[in-house]
C-alpha positions in Angstrom: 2.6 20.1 -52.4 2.1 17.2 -50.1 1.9 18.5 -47.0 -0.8 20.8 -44.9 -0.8 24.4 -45.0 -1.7 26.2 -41.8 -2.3 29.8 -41.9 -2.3 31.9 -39.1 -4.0 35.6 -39.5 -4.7 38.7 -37.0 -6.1 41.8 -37.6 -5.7 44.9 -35.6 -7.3 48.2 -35.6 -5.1 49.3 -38.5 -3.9 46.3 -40.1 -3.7 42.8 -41.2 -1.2 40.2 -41.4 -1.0 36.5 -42.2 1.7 33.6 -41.9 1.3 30.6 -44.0 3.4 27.7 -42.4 3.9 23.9 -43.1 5.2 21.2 -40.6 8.7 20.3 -41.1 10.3 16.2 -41.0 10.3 16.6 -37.0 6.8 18.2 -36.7 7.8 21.7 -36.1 5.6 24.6 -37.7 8.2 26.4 -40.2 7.1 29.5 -41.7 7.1 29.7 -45.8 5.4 33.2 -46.4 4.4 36.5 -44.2 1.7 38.9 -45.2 1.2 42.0 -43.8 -0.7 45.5 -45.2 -1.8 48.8 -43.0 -5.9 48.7 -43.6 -7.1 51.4 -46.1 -9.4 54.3 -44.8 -12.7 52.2 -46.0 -11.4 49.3 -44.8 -11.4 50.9 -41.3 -14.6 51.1 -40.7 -14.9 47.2 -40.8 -15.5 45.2 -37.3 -13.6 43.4 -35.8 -14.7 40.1 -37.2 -15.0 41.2 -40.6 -10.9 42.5 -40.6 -10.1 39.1 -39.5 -12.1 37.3 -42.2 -10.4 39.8 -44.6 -6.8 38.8 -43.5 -7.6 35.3 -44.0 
């Protein structure tokens, strides 16, 4: 790969999702892969910050 990856990630109350993207020949982000899973009952409990660090 010669180009930069950029990833973009959110979490919600009840799940997390990711898109991993790269710049295309005119500078556009295009996306190459989406990720997204409902959070498990343990994984629930997390904060905030801690589901966001886990979708990334």
């Amino acid at each position: 790969f010669k180009k930069d990856f950029i990833m973009y990630s959110y979490a919600s109350a009840h799940t997390v999702s990711a898109i991993l993207m790269q710049k295309n020949e005119e500078g556009i982000e295009a996306p190459i892969a989406f990720m997204s899973c409902p959070l498990k009952e343990h994984e629930l409990k997390m904060s905030q910050i801690e589901k966001h660090a886990y979708a990334s």
